[in-house]
C-alpha angles and dihedrals in degrees: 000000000000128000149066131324124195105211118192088218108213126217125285081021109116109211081250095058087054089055085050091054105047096054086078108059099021081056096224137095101215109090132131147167149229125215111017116225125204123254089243092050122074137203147054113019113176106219123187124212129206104321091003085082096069088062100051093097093060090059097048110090096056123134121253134223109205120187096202138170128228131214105198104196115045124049121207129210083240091045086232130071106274091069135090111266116251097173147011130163109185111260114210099160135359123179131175099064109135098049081052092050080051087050098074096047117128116008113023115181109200145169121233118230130265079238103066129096087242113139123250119172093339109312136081117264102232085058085062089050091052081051097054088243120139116202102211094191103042104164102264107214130195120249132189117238102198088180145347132185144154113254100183143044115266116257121206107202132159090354096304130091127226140193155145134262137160131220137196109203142157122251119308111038128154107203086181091065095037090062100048088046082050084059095045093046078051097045099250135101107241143163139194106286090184143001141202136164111230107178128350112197112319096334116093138202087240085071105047140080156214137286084229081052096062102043086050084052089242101138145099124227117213110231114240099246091050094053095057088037072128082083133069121261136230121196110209137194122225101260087059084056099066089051088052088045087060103039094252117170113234127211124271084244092074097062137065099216126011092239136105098308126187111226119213155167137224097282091053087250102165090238099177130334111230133193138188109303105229090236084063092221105091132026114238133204112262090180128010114210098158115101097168124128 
C-alpha cells in the first residue's frame, strides 16, 4: 500500500500527531507530510504512505489556497489567537479593504513568525520564543500572492473587526503574518483569528478525508503515479525494466523532454522517476521504486 492520502486535519491536532494516528490503522510506520499546519489550522494535509514518502519532495514546492480569518484590533506574540496579547487599538469602523487585500498581489516580502518552526542558527524559532528571545534579523523571503480576495462582510465586535479572505499563494506562506501586515497597511494591530487549507498544489479538500475515515477504512490512497501525473510519463517493456531495477541510465531517445520524467508501466505503476544525466546525454534514476524480476 503505497501512495498519497489526503487527510481533513481537525483543530488542536499538530500535522505530527496526525502521522502518529494514522500508524495505527494504515498498519505502517512510514508516513510523512508535506506543509505543516499549525494545531490551531485546519484542513488538506497531504500525507504520504510506504513508498509514498519518497515522493513527498517532489510535492513540496506547490502552491496553497488558505481560506483565513482576520481580527483587526488586537495583535498576539504568536500572530494568531492562541497567543498572549501584545497590542489593540478599538476598531469602529475600517474601510479600504479590499484595495489593501489588492496591495499585496504579486511579490510579497515577508517575514516568518517567531513562532515557526523556520530555522535560525540552528534551532527552530519558535524554541528561541518559549524561551522569551527575540531574533531582530530573521531572513525576510518573497512570496507570490496569485490572488487574494475577501469572502465575507466585515463584523465589528468587542471593538475589533473581523473577516474572511482567501488567498492563493506559492511555498512557503504564513497566513498568520499576512494577517497581522493586512492590519498595519490598514493602521491596526491584528492577528489570524482561523485558518483552513483549502488546496495544496492539484489535490482539494473536497477529496480528502477524515482521521475517523481512515480508522473505518473509508478512504481512498492516490497512486503514486497519479499523484505526480504533473510530470511527464514514460511507458516502458520489459526489457527496459531490468535496466530501471539496476539503476541503469537510458538514452535520451527514449524521452520526450529531458526533464523529471515519471516511468511506468501498463498498469500506470510509478516504476523510477529520471532526470536529466549531467552529462546531458543520458537520463539517470533519481528514485527507484521497481522490485520486479
Amino acid at each position: 500500500m503505497d501512495g498519497i492520502l489526503l487527510i481533513n486535519k481537525p483543530k488542536d491536532f499538530t500535522s505530527f500527531d496526525v502521522i502518529a494516528v494514522l500508524k495505527k490503522p494504515l498498519n505502517t510506520g512510514k508516513l510523512g507530510h508535506t506543509g505543516t499546519l499549525d494545531p490551531d489550522a485546519t484542513g488538506l494535509l497531504v500525507v504520504g504512505v510506504n513508498k509514498g514518502t519518497k515522493i513527498m519532495k517532489y510535492l513540496n514546492n506547490d502552491e496553497k489556497v488558505y481560506i483565513a480569518k482576520a481580527c483587526i484590533g488586537i495583535s498576539t506574540d504568536t500572530v494568531d489567537k492562541t497567543g498572549e496579547v501584545i497590542d489593540q487599538a478599538p476598531v469602529s469602523e475600517i474601510n479600504d479593504i479590499d484595495s489593501i487585500l489588492d496591495s499585496f498581489l504579486g511579490t510579497y516580502t515577508q517575514t516568518p513568525p517567531m513562532y515557526s518552526a523556520i530555522k535560525y542558527k540552528g534551532k527552530r524559532l519558535y524554541e528561541y520564543a518559549r524561551q522569551g528571545i527575540v531574533i531582530d534579523d530573521i531572513p525576510s523571503r518573497d512570496i507570490e500572492i496569485k490572488s487574494i480576495k475577501r469572502i465575507s462582510e466585515i463584523e465589528y465586535k468587542d471593538n475589533c473587526a473581523y473577516f474572511s479572505y482567501e488567498v492563493h499563494a506559492s511555498k512557503g506562506l504564513y497566513v498568520r503574518t499576512l494577517s497581522y501586515d493586512i492590519g498595519k497597511k490598514l493602521g491596526y494591530p491584528a492577528h489570524n483569528y482561523d485558518l483552513h487549507r483549502s488546496q495544496a498544489g492539484k489535490f482539494n479538500i473536497e477529496d480528502s478525508c477524515t482521521i475517523e475515515d481512515v480508522k473505518e477504512g473509508n478512504y481512498k490512497m492516490i497512486s503514486m503515479s497519479d499523484a505526480l501525473n504533473h510530470l511527464p510519463a514514460l511507458l516502458v517493456n520489459d526489457e527496459i525494466k531490468h535496466h530501471i531495477k539496476n539503476g541503469m541510465a537510458i538514452s535520451l531517445k527514449q524521452f520526450e523532454k529531458p526533464t523529471l520524467t515519471r516511468i511506468i508501466d501498463n498498469e500506470n505503476n510509478l516504476l523510477a522517476l529520471y532526470d536529466l544525466h549531467p552529462t546531458a546525454s543520458k537520463m539517470k534514476a533519481q528514485n527507484i521504486f521497481y522490485q520486479g524480476d
